[in-house]
N, C-alpha and C positions, 0 to 999 in steps of 0.2 A: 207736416200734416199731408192727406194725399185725397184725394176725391175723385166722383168720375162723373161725369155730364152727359148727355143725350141731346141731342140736338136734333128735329127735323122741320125739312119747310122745303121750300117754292121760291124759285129766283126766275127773273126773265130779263132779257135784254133787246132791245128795240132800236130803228132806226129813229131819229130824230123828227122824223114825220112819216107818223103812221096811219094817216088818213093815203098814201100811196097805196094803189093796188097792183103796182109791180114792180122790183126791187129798183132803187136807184142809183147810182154811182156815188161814189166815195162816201159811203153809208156802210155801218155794220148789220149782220142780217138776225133777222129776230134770230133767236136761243130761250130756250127754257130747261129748268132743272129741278129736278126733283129730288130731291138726297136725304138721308140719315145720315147724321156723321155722330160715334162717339170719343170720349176723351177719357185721358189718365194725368188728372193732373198731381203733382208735388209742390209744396208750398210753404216758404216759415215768411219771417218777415223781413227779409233781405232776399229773399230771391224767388223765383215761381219759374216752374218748369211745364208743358205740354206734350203730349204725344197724343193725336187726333186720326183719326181711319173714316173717312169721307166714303161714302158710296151711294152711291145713285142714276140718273137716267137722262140724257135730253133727249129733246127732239118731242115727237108729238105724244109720244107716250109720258112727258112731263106734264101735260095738261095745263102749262103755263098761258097757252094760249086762249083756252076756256077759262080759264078763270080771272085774265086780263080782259073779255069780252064779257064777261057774266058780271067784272065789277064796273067795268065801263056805262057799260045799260044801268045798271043801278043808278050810278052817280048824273048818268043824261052827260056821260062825256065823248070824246070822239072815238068812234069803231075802229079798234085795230084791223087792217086792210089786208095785211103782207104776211099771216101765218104761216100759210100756204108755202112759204119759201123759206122756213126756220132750218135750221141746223137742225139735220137728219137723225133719225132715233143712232143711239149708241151709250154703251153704259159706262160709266165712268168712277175712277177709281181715285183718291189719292191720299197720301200716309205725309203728316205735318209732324214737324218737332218743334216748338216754341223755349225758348230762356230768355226771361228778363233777370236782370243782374243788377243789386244796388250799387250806385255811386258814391252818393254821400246823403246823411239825413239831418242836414242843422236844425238846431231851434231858432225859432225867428221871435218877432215881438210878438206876434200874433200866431199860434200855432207852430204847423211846423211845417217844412217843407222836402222834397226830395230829389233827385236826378239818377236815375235808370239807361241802360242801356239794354238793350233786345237783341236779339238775331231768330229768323225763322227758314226752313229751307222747307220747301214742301216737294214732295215729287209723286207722279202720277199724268194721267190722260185729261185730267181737265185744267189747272192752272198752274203748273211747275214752277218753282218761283226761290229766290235766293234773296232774302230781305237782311235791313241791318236798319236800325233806329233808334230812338231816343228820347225821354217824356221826363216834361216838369211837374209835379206838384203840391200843390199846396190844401193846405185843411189841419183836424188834428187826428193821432192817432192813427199813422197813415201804415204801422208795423199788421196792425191790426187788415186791414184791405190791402194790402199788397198785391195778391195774386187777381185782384180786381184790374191789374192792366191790360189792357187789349186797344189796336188800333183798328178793330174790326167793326164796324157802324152798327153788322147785322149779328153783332153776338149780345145777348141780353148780360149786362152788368149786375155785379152785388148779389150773385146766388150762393158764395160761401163767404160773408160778412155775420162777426161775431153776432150770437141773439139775441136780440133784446137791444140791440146797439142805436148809439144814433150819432148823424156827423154828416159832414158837408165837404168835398173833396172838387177843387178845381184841378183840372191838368190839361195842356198840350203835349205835344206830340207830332212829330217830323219822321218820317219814312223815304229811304228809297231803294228797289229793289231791280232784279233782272229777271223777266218773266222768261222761262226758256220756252213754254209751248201754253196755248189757251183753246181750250176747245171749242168755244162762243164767238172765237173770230174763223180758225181755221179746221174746223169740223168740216166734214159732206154736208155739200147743201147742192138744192137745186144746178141744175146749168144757166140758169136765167140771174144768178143771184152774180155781181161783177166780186172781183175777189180782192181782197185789203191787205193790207199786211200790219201783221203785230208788229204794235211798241216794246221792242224788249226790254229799257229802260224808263221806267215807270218813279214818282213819286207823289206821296201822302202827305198830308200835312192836317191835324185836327184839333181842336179844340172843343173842352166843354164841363157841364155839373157834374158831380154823382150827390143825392142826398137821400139820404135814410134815416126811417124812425122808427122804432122798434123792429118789428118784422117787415117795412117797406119801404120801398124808394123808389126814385125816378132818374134817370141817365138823360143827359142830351147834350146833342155833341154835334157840331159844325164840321163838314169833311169836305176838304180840298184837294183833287185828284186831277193827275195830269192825264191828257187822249191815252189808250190804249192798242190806238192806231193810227197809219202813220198821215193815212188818209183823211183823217178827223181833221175837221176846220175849226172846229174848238180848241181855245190856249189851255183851259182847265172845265172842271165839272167840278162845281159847288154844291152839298146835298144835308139837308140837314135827319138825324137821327133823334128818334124818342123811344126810349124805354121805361115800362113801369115793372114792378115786381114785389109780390111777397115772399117771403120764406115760411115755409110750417112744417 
């Protein structure tokens, strides 16, 4: 079977205290993005393929910084300080190919289970990157959601799940990749902003639900993620993900 997706939103990234009003050492510098990205996907019940086309904008024409202030005031939380020094406008580009590939689908006593294998290479201006991975799971009728794998926290699950269906899917998931360039760490920024260097070996590791009831469901998923850079005094970043969705 084959589909095609639309995706658009608003990403930001921040130094770890952002009540600073001028940049600080061994800190990442704000970044915001604005992007459309669409997809082609292919799909049976052993395997799901991707080809995705990213395009969009950082820097202050991403607007990521008005809209982390405008939700900050809402909430009465603390005023991002450091915008002022984000990763400078530049528009950005990148062309993804995604394969997950079945390993084996036993029945078990309860349901049924599977093991997957992935690869993704993405290249372009903003995150160029060479993955390879691997995911458990369990539930029933899992031929059926297949192409429901993703280790992507910010991608919305369950949008081509048979209709009318209903089911319960546990799965983890292990990632590790080579990032060859990032444009959030090593884009133009100010002269005032001290400069970091990228982790080019990065890895993922996640856990979580998917359940569905007729035309609805919810995703949520645990994500454990190594520094991005090198400068990071953090051993990991733990973050957890919630998705809802209909289909009509």
């Amino acid at each position: 079977k084959y589909a095609v997706n639309y995706q658009f939103g608003q990403k930001m990234w921040t130094p770890s205290d952002i009540s600073a009003t001028t940049p600080q050492p061994d800190e990442r510098p704000y970044a915001g993005l604005l992007f459309g990205e669409a997809s082609v996907l292919g799909y049976s019940t052993e395997s799901s393929y991707r080809l995705s086309l990213l395009l969009g904008t950082v820097g202050e024409q991403s607007k990521a910084g008005d809209t982390q202030k405008s939700i900050h005031e809402a909430i009465d939380a603390t005023t991002p300080e450091g915008w002022d020094y984000q990763v400078e406008d530049e528009i950005v580009y990148q062309v993804t190919a995604e394969a997950d590939q079945l390993v084996g689908r036993p029945l078990i006593l309860i349901g049924e289970s599977d093991l997957s294998i992935y690869q993704r290479l993405a290249v372009g201006n903003f995150q160029s990157e060479l993955a390879f991975g691997s995911t458990v799971r369990w539930g029933s009728d899992l031929g059926a959601n297949y192409n429901n794998l993703s280790l992507h926290p910010h991608r919305l699950q369950g949008m081509l799940l048979p209709p009318n269906s209903s089911g319960v899917m546990l799965f983890a998931t292990a990632e590790i990749r080579y990032r060859y360039n990032d444009i959030t760490i090593e884009g133009d920024t100010p002269d005032e902003v001290p400069e970091i260097t990228l982790n080019h070996v990065q890895a993922t590791a996640a856990a979580g639900i998917l359940a569905y009831y007729n035309n609805a469901g919810i995703k949520f998923s645990i994500v454990a993620m190594s520094p991005d850079y090198e400068e990071d005094t953090h051993k990991e970043y733990i973050v957890g993900s919630l998705g809802l969705f209909w289909q009509f």
